[in-house]
C-alpha positions as CSV (number, residue, x, y, z in Angstrom):
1,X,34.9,88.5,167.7
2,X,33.0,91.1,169.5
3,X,36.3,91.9,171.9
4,X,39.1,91.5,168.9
5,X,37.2,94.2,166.4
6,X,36.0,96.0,169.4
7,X,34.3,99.3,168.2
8,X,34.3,97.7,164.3
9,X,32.6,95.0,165.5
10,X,29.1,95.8,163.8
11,X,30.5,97.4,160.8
12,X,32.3,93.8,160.2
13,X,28.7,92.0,160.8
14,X,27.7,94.5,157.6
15,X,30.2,93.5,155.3
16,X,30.0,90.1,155.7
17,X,26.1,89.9,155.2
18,X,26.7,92.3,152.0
19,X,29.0,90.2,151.0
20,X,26.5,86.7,151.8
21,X,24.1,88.9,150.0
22,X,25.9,89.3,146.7
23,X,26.8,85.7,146.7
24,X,23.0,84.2,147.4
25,X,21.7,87.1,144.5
26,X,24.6,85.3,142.2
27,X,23.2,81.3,143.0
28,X,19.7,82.8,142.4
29,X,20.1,83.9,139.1
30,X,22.2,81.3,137.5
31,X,19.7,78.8,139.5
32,X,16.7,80.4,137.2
33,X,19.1,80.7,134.1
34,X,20.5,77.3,134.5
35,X,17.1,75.5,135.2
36,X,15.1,77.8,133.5
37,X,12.2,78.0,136.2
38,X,10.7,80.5,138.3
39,X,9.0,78.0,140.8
40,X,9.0,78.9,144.5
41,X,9.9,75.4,145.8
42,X,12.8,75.4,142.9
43,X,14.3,78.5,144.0
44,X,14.1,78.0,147.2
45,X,15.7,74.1,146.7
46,X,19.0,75.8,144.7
47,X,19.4,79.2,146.2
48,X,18.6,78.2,150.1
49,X,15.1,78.1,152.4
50,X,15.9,80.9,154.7
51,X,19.2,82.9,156.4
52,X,18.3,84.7,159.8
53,X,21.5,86.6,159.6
54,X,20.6,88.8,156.2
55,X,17.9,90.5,157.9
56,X,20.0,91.4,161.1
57,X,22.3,93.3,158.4
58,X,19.5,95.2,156.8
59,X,18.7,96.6,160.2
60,X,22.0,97.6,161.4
61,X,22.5,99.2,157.7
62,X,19.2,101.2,158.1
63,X,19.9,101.7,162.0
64,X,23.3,102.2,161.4
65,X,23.2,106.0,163.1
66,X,21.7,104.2,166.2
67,X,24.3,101.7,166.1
68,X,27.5,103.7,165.4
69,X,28.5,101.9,162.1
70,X,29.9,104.5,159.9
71,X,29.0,104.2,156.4
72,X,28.3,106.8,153.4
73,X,25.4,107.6,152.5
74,X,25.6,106.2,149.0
75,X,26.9,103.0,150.5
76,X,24.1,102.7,153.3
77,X,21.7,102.4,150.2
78,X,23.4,100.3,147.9
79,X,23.7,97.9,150.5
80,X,20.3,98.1,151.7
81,X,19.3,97.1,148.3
82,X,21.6,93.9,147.6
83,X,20.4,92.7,151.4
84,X,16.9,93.2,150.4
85,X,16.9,91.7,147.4
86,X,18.9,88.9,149.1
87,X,16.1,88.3,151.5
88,X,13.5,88.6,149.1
89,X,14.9,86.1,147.1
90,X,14.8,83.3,150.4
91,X,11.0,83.6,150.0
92,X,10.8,82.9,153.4
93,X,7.8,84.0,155.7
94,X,9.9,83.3,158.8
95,X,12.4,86.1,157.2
96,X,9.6,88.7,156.7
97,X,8.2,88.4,159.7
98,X,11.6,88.2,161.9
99,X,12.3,91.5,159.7
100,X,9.4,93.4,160.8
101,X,9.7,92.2,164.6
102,X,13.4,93.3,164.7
103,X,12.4,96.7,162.7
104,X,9.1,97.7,165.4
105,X,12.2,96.3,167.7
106,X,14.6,99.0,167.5
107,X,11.9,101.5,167.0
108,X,11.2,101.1,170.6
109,X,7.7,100.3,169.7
110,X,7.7,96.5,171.8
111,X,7.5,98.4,175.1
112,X,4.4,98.8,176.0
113,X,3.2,102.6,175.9
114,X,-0.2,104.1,174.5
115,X,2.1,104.7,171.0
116,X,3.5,101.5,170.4
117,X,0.0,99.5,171.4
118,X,-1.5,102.1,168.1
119,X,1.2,100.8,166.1
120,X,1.1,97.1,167.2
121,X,-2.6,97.7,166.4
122,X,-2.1,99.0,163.3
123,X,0.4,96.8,161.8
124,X,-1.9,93.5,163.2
125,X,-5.3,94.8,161.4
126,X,-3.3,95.9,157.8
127,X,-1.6,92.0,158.3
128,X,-5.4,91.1,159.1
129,X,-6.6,92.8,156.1
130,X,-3.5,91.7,154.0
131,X,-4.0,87.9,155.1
132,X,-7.9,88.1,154.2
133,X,-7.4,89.3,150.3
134,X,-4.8,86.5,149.8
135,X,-7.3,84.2,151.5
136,X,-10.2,84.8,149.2
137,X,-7.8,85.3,146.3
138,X,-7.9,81.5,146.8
139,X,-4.0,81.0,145.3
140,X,-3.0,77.9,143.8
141,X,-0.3,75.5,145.3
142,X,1.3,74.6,142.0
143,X,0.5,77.9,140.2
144,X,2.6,80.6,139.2
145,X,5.5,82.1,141.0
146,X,3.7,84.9,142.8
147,X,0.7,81.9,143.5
148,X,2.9,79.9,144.8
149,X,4.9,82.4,147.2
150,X,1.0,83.2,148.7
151,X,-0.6,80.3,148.7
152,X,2.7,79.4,151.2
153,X,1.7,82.6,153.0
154,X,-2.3,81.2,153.2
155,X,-1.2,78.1,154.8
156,X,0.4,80.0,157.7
157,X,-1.9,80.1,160.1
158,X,-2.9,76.3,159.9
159,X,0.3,74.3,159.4
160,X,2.2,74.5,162.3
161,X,-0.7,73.9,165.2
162,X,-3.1,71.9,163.1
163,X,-4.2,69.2,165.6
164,X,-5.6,66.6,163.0
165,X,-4.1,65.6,159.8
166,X,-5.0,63.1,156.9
167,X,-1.9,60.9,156.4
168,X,-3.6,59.6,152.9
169,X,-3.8,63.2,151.5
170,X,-0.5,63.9,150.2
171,X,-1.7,67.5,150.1
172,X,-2.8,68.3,153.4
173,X,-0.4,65.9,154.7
174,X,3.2,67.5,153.2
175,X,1.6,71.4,154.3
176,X,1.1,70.8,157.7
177,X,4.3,68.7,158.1
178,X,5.6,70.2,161.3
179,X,1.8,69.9,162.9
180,X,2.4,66.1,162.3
181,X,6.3,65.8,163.5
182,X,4.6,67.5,166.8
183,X,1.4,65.3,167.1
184,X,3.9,62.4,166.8
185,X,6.1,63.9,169.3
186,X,3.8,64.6,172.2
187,X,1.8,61.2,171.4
188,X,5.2,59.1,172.2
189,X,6.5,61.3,174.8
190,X,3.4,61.0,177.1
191,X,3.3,57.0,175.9
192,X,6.3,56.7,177.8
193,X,5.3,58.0,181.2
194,X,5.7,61.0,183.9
195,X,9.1,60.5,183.7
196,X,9.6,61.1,180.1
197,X,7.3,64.1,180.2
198,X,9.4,66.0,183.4
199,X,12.9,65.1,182.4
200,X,12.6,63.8,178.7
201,X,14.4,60.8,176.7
202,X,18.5,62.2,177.0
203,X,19.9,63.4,173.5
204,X,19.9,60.4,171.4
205,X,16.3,59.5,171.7
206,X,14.6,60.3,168.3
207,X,10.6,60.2,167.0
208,X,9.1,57.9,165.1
209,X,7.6,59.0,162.3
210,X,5.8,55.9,161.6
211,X,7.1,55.9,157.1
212,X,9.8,57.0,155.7
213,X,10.6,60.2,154.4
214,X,12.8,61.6,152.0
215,X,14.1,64.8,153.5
216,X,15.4,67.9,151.7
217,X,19.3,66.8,151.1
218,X,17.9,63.6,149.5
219,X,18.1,61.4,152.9
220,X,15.4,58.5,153.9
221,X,14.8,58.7,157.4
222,X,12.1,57.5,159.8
223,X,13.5,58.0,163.3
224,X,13.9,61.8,163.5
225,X,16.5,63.2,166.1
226,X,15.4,67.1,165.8
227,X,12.3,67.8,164.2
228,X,11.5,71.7,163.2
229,X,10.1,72.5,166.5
230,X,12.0,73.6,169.2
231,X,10.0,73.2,171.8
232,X,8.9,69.4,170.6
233,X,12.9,68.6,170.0
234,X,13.5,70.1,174.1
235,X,10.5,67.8,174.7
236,X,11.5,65.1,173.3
237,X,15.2,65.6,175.0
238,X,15.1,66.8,178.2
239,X,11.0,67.2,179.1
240,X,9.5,70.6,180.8
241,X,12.4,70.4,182.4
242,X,14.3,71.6,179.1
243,X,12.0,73.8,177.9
244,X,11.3,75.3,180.6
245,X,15.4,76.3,181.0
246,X,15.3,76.9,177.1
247,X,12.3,80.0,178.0
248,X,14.7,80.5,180.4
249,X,18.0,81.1,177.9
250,X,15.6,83.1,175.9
251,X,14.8,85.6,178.7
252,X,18.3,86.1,180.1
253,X,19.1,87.4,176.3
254,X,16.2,89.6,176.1
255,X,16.9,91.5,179.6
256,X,17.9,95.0,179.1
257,X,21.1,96.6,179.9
258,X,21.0,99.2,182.3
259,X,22.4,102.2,180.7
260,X,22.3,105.8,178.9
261,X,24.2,104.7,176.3
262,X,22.6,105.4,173.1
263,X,24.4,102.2,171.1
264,X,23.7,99.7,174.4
265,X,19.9,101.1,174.7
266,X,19.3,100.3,170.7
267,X,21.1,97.0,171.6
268,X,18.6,96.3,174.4
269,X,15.8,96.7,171.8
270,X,17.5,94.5,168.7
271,X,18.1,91.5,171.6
272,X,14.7,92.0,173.1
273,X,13.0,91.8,169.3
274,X,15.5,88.9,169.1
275,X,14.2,87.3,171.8
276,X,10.6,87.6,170.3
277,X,11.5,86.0,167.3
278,X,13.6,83.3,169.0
279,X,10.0,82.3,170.5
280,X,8.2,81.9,166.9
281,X,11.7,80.8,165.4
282,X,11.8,78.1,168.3
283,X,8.1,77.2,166.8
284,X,9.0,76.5,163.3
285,X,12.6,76.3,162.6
286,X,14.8,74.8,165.6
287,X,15.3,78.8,167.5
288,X,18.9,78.3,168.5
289,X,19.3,74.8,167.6
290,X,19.5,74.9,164.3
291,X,23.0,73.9,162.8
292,X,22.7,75.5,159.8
293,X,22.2,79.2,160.9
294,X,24.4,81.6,162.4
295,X,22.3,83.1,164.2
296,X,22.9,82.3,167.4
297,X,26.7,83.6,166.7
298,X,25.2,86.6,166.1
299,X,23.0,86.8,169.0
300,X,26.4,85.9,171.1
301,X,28.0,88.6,169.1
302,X,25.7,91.1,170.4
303,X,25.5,90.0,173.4
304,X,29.4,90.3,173.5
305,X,29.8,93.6,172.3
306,X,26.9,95.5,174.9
307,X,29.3,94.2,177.4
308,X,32.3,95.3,175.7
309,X,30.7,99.1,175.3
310,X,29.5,98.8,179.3
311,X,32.8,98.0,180.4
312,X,34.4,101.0,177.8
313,X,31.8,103.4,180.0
314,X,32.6,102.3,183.4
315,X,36.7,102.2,183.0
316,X,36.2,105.8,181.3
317,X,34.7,106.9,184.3
């Protein structure tokens, strides 16, 4: 895509998450209408659980100077607008904080330098503070709507590396679901042997849950071939073996570009920030592997057109 649109290729990327955009705003709304509710887990269940693509759009649209996309001015903020409201409306943590990763991104403040060590600073004490009045505000898990949204955002911390769950208590068993789906997976893995553990169980080998569960498109399953980790899934495939290539894949895409170019140097900074999130993505939602995001397309994309605009500089020369 990145070679057949060539210099358009980023403007494209824009319309078609506007366009996304408009159409997820549209299934929210007749989704409350239709249903008359206002529940987080409702929403979420009609209108979709996340889209890592939206918030790639919303910072080309307000990067789009660093990026060459040419749009108006009016435009720029109309569509910063219906992509906000778009990703607002996933309710998704993973979305906020991939957002703010890919922003400090492309601000240049993830290389290291007295500035962007005040900012980082900054930005982890005010989520500190932020994270401690929701806390003590002590929200309700079947509240409403806003209660809902940040009791989802007290749980954070805890339910994706909690080490010891009660499988009788419904409650703390279904919040720290992924903590469980990785206990399971390291307990078999290591079961098995040094063999498992260096070079892992080939790609049809699955985890056993131990009941069965109904999962979100109405399916019973016990034997789970990809869980939400990443890392576990590798694990579970191909052993340290995998991850350890996966880490690999991961670095390759952040490495910088070599150049002066102002649109490849801005690129360099949205792929490293990518990279970043691609670690926490890979801890709770599948990183790359995830077949129902497009977001390693996009990555590709990117990837694709640096290396367009690198070979535009050197046959100019």
């Amino acid at each position: 895509m990145a070679k057949k649109y060539a210099g358009n290729a980023l403007k494209y990327v824009v319309k078609c998450g506007v366009f996304l955009s408009i159409i997820h705003l549209i299934i929210i709304l007749y989704s409350i209408l239709a249903h008359k509710t206002l529940s987080v887990s409702e929403i979420r269940h009609y209108g979709g659980y996340f889209n890592d693509f939206e918030p790639y759009v919303f910072v080309l649209i307000f990067f789009s100077t660093k990026f060459n996309i040419d749009i108006s001015k009016n435009k720029r903020f109309l569509y910063l607008g219906i992509v906000a409201a778009s990703i607002f409306c996933y309710l998704s943590r993973t979305n906020f904080i991939q957002l703010l990763i890919l922003i400090l991104a492309v601000k240049g403040y993830l290389k290291l330098n007295v500035r962007s060590i005040k900012v980082i600073t900054f930005t982890f004490l005010a989520t500190l503070i932020g994270y401690a009045l929701i806390y003590n505000s002590n929200p309700k898990r079947k509240g409403s709507f806003t209660e809902e949204f940040l009791y989802k955002i007290k749980i954070i911390p805890i339910e994706a590396f909690k080490t010891k769950i009660n499988q009788e208590d419904w409650k703390d068993f279904n919040d720290n679901f992924r903590s469980f789906e990785n206990i399971k997976t390291v307990n078999q893995i290591f079961y098995e042997g040094p063999q498992a553990v260096i070079s892992g169980n080939g790609l049809g080998s699955t985890v056993d849950i131990g009941r069965v569960m109904q999962t979100n498109d109405g399916t019973k399953v016990r034997y789970y071939p990809a869980l939400h980790n990443a890392f576990s899934t590798v694990l579970l495939k191909s052993g340290l073996l995998g991850i350890v290539i996966y880490l690999l894949s991961i670095y390759f895409i952040s490495r910088k570009t070599v150049s002066d170019n102002i649109q490849i140097i801005n690129l360099n900074k949205l792929l490293l920030g990518s990279g970043i999130f691609l670690i926490m993505s890979s801890w709770v939602f599948m990183g790359f592997y995830l077949k129902l995001d497009s977001k390693s397309i996009l990555i590709g994309l990117l990837l694709g057109y640096r290396e367009y605009l690198k070979n535009q500089l050197v046959n100019a020369i």
